[in-house]
TORDO-651752 format. One record per residue (C-alpha): residue number from 1; x, y, z; chain; residue in one letter. Coordinates in pm, 1 decimal, m for minus. Layout:
<site seq="NUM" x="X" y="Y" z="Z" mol="A" type="A"/>
...
// end
This chain:
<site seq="1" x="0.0" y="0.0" z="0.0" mol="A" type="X"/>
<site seq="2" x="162.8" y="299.8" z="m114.1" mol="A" type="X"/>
<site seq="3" x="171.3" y="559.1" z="172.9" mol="A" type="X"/>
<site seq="4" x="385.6" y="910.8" z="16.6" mol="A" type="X"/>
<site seq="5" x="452.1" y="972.7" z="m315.2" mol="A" type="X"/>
<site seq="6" x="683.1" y="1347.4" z="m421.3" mol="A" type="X"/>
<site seq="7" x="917.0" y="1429.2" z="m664.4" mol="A" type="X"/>
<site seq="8" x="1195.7" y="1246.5" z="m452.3" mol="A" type="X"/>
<site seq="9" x="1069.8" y="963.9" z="m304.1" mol="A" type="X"/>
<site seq="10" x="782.2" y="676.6" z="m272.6" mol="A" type="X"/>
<site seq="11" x="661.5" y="537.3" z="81.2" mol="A" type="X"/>
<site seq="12" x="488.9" y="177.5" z="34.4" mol="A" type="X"/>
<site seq="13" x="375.9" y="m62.7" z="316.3" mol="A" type="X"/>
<site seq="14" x="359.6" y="m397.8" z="324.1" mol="A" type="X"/>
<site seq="15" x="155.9" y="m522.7" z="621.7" mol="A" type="X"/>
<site seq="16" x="146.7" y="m941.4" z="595.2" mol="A" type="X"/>
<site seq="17" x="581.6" y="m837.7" z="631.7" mol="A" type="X"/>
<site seq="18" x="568.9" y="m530.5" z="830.5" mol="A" type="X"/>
<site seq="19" x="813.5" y="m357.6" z="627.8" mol="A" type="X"/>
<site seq="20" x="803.4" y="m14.0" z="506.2" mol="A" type="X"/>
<site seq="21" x="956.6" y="m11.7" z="154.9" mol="A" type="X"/>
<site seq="22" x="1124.6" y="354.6" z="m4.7" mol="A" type="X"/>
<site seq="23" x="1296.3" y="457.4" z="m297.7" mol="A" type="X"/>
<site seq="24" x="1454.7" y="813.4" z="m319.8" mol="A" type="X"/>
<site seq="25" x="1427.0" y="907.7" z="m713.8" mol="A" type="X"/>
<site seq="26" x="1693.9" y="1037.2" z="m956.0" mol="A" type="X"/>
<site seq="27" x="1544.0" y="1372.2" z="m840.2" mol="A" type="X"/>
<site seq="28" x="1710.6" y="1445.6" z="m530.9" mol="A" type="X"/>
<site seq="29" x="2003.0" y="1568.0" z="m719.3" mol="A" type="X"/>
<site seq="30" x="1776.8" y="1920.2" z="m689.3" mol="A" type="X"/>
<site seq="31" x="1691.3" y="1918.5" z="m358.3" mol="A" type="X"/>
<site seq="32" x="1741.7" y="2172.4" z="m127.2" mol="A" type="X"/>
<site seq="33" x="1824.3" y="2121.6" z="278.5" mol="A" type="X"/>
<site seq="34" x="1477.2" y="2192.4" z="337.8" mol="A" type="X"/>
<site seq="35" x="1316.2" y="1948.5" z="105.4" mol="A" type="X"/>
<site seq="36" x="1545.1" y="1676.4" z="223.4" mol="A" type="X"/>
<site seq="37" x="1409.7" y="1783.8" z="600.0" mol="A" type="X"/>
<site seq="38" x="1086.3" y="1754.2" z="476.0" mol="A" type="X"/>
<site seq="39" x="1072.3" y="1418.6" z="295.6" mol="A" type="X"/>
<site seq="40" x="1268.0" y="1280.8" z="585.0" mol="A" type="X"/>
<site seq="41" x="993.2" y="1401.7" z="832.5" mol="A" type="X"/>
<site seq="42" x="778.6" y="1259.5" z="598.6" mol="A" type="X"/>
<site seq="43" x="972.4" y="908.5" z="652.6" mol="A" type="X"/>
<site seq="44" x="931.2" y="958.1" z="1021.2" mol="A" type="X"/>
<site seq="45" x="533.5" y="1018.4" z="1002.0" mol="A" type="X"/>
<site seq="46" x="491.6" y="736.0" z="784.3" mol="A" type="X"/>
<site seq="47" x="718.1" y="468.6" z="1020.0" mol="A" type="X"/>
<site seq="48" x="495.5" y="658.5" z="1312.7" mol="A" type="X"/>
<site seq="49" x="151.3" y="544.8" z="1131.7" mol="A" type="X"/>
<site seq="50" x="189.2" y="194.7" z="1043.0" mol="A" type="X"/>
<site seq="51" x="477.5" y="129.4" z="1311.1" mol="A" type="X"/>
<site seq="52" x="703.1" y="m117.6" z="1071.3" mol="A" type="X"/>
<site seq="53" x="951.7" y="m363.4" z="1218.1" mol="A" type="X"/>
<site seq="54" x="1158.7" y="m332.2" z="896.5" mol="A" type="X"/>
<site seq="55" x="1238.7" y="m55.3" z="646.2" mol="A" type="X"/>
<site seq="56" x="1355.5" y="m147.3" z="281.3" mol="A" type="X"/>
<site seq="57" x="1532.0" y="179.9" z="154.7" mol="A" type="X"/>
<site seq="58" x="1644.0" y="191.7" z="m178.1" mol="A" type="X"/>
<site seq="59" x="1910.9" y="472.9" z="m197.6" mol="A" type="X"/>
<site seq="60" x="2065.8" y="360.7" z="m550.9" mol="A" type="X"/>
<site seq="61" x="1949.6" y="689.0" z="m695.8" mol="A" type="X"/>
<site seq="62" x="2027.3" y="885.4" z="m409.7" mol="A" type="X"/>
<site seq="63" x="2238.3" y="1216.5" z="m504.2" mol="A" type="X"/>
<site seq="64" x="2165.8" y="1466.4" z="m238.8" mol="A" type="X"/>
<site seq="65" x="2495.9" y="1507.9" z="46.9" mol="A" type="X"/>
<site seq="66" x="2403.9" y="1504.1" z="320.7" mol="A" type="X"/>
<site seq="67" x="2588.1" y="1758.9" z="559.9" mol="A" type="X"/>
<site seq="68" x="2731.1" y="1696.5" z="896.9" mol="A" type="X"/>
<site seq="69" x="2476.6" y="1928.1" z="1035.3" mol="A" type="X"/>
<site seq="70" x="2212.5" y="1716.2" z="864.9" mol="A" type="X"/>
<site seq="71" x="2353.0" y="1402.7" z="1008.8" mol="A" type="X"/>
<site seq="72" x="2311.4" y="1540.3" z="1299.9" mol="A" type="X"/>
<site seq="73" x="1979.5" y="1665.9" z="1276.5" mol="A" type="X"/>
<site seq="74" x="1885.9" y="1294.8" z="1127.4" mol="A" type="X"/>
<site seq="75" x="2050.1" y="1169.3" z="1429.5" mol="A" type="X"/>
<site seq="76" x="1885.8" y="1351.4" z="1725.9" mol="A" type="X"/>
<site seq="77" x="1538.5" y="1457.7" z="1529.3" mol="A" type="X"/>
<site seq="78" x="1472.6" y="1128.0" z="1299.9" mol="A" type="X"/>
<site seq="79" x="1612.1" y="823.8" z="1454.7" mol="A" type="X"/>
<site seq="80" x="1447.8" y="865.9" z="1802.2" mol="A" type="X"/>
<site seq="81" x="1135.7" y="871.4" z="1651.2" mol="A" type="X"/>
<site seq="82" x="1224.8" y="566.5" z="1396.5" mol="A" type="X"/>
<site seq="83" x="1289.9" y="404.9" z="1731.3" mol="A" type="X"/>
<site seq="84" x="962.0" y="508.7" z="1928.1" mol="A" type="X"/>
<site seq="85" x="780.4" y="298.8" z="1622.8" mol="A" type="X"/>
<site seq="86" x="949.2" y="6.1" z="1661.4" mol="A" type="X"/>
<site seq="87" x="1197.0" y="m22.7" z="1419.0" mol="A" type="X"/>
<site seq="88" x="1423.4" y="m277.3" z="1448.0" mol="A" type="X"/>
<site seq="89" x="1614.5" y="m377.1" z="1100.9" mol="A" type="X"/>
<site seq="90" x="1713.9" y="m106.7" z="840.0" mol="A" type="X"/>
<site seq="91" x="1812.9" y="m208.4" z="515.0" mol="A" type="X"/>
<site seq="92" x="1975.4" y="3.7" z="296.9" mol="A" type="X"/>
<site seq="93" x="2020.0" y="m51.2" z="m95.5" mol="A" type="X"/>
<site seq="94" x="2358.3" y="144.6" z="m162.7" mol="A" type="X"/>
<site seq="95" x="2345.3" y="458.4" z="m356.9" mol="A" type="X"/>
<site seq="96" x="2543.1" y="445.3" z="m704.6" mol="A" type="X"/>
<site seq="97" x="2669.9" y="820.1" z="m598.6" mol="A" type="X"/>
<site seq="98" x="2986.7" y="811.2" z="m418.6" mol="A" type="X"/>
<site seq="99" x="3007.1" y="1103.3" z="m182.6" mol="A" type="X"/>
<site seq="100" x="2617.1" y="1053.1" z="m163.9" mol="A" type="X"/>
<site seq="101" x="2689.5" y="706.9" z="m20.2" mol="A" type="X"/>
<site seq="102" x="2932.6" y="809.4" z="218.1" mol="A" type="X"/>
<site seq="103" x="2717.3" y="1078.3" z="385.7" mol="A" type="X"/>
<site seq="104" x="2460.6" y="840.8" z="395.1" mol="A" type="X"/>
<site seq="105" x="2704.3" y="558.9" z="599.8" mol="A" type="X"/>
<site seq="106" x="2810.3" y="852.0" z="798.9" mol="A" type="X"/>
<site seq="107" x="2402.4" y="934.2" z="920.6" mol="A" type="X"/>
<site seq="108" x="2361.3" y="575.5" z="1024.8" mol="A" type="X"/>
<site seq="109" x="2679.1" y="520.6" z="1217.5" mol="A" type="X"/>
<site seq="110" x="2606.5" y="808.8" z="1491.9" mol="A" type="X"/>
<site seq="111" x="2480.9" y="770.3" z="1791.2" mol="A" type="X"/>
<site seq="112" x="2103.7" y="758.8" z="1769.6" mol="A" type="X"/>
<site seq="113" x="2158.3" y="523.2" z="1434.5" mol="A" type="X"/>
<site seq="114" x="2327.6" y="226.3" z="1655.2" mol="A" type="X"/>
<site seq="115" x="2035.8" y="139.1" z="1823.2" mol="A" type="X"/>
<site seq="116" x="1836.0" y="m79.6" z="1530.7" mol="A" type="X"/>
<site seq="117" x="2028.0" y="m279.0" z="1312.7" mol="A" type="X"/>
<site seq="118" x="2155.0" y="m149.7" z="961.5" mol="A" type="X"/>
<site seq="119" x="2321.3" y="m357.6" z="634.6" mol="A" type="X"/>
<site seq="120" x="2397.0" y="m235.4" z="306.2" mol="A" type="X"/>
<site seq="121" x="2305.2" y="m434.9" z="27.1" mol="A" type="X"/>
<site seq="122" x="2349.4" y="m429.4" z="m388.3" mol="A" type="X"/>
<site seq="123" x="2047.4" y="m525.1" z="m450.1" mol="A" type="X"/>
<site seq="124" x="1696.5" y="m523.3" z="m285.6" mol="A" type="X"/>
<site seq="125" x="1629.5" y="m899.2" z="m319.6" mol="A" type="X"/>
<site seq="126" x="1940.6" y="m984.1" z="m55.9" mol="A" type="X"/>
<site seq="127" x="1809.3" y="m687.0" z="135.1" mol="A" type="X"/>
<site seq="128" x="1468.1" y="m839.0" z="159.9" mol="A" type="X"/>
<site seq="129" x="1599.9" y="m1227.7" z="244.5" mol="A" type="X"/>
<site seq="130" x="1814.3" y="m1045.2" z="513.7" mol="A" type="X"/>
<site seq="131" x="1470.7" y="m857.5" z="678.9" mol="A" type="X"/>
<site seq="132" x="1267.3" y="m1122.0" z="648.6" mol="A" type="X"/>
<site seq="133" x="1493.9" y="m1350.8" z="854.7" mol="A" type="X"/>
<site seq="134" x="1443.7" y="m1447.3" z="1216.5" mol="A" type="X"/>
// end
């Protein structure tokens, strides 16, 4: 069930797994700070509404670089609340983008970002087999 749809990114459910599936889109080479604040608060509501135990996020066309102060912000705004909803396994489908990749490592290795579990994956297949697991 699809849950957000913008420019930059789609939101989808899937309740029999419990999994919260996203995509970022090739258009978050034009965002601004704000829009990425936004579409991550978006994330937020939508793990808040349906309270997944996984997240599926597909980063592959992922641009945006994310700043240290964003990081931050991600880190003491975002996580606790990706936490309050019961996350407990993030997968994250790696971003083709180098330095888009990196900042995006470097947001889920702070602080707040250690306390649910996080692997990278190539594709979203072994990301799926890896959430799905017991």
């Amino acid at each position: 069930m699809e849950l957000y749809k913008s420019k930059y990114q789609v939101i989808e459910y899937n309740e029999n797994d419990r999994m919260l599936r996203k995509a970022w889109t090739t258009q978050t080479e034009l965002m601004s700070e704000e829009d990425f604040k936004s579409e991550v608060l978006k994330i937020a509501e939508c793990l808040e509404s349906v309270k997944p135990y996984r997240m599926c996020d597909n980063t592959q066309n992922f641009t945006f670089p994310i700043s240290p102060e964003l990081q931050t912000w991600v880190n003491t705004q975002i996580f606790p609340r990706f936490i309050a909803a019961g996350l407990i396994r993030y997968a994250l489908i790696v971003s083709e983008e180098f330095i888009a990749q990196i900042s995006i490592e470097q947001t889920m290795e702070e602080g707040e970002g250690r306390k649910f579990t996080v692997q990278y994956f190539n594709s979203e297949e072994s990301a799926k087999v890896w959430l799905l697991r017991r």
